[in-house]
N, C-alpha and C positions, 0 to 999 in steps of 0.2 A: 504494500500500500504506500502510495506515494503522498507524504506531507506537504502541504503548502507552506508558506513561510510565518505564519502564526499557529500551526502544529494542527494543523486540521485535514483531513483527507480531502486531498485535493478535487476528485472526483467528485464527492459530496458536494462543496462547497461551490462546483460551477454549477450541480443543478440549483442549487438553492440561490447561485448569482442569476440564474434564470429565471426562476419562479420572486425573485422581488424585484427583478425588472419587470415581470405580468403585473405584482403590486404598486410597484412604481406607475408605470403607466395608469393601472387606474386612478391611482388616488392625483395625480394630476387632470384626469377626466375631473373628478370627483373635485379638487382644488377649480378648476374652473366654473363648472356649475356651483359654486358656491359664489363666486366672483358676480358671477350674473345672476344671481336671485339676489346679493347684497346690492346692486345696481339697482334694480330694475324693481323690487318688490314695494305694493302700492298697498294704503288701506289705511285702516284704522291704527294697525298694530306696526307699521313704517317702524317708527323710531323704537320699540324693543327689539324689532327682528332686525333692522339694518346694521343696529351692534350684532347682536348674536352671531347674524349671518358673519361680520368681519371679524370676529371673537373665532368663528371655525375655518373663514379660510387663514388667518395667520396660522392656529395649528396646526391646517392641512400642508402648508409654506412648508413648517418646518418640518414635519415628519418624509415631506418630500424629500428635502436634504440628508435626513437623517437615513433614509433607504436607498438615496442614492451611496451615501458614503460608507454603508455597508456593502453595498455591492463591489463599491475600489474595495474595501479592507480585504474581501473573500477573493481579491483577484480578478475580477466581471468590467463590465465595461457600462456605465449605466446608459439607458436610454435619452434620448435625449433632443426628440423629433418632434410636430406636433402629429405627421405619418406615422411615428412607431406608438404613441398614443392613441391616436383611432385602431390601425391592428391590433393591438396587444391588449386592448382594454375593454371590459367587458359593462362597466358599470353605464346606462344611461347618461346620454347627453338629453341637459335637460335647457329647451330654447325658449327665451322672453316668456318664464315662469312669473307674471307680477302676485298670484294669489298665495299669501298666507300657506292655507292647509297644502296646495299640490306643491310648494317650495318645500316644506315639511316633510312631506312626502319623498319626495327626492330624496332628502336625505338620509329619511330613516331605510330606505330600497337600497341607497349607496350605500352607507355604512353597513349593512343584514350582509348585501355582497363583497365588501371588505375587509368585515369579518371572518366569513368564508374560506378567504385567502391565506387570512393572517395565521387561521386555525389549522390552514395544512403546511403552511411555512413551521410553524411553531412546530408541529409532528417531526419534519422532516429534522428543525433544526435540532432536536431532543435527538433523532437518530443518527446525529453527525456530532453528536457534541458540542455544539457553536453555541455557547452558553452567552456570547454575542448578537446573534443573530434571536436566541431564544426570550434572552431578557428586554431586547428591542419588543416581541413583538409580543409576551407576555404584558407590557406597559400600555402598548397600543391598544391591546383587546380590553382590558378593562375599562380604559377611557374612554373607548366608544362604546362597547355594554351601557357606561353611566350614559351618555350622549342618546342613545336608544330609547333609553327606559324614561330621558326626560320628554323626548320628542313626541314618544306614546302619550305620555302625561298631558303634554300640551294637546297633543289631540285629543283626549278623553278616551284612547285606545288600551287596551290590556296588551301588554307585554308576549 
């Protein structure tokens, strides 16, 4: 078994530099429909959603950074297209969303599907050992579970 240069099974480590390039890619879908519901969202409830909405895409910012510079650390190449985001990205583009609940919407759809990702990264990364790559995405999962369960709330939806 050949190591890579922070002691990790090199083979390993390129799938999982592949599979958060899929996450990469989405959550930059995902970073942009956030961009454009904080733009564009009208109502009543404007000014608590307009923060909100820019409250998630700064975290979305940065967790993008954060997956892409896990991808250098495991050796990968991050994506970095707005073509390798539409292939590689599975989460809805979401266009000139101005209402409240279908903005919502979106997000709690994007995150249920970025959760998904995160939960087979995290498998993968337990069976490589990338206690790196694991406590990345152990962090992410929980803070978007909370992100979920407020979203539901706001709707008046059950979890």
């Amino acid at each position: 078994m050949k190591l890579n240069s922070i002691g990790l099974n090199a083979e390993k480590s390129k799938g999982l530099s592949d599979d958060l390039n899929v996450l990469l890619a989405n959550f930059q879908r995902y970073y942009q429909n956030l961009r454009g519901i904080h733009w564009n969202i009208k109502g009543k409830r404007f000014f608590d959603l307009h923060v909100k909405f820019e409250e998630l895409y700064d975290d979305a910012n940065m967790k993008v950074d954060e997956i892409a510079e896990r991808i250098l650390t495991l050796g990968g190449v991050p994506l970095h297209t707005f073509e390798d985001y539409m292939s590689k990205g599975t989460v809805p583009v979401g266009k000139n969303i101005t209402k409240d609940e279908e903005a919502i919407r979106l997000i709690v759809g994007s995150l249920t599907q970025l959760l998904v990702l995160e939960r087979q990264i995290l498998d993968q990364a337990d069976d490589a050992n990338d206690e790196g790559t694991n406590s990345m995405m152990s962090g992410f999962i929980s803070e978007q579970e909370k992100t979920v369960w407020m979203m539901k709330a706001w709707l008046a939806e059950e979890i």
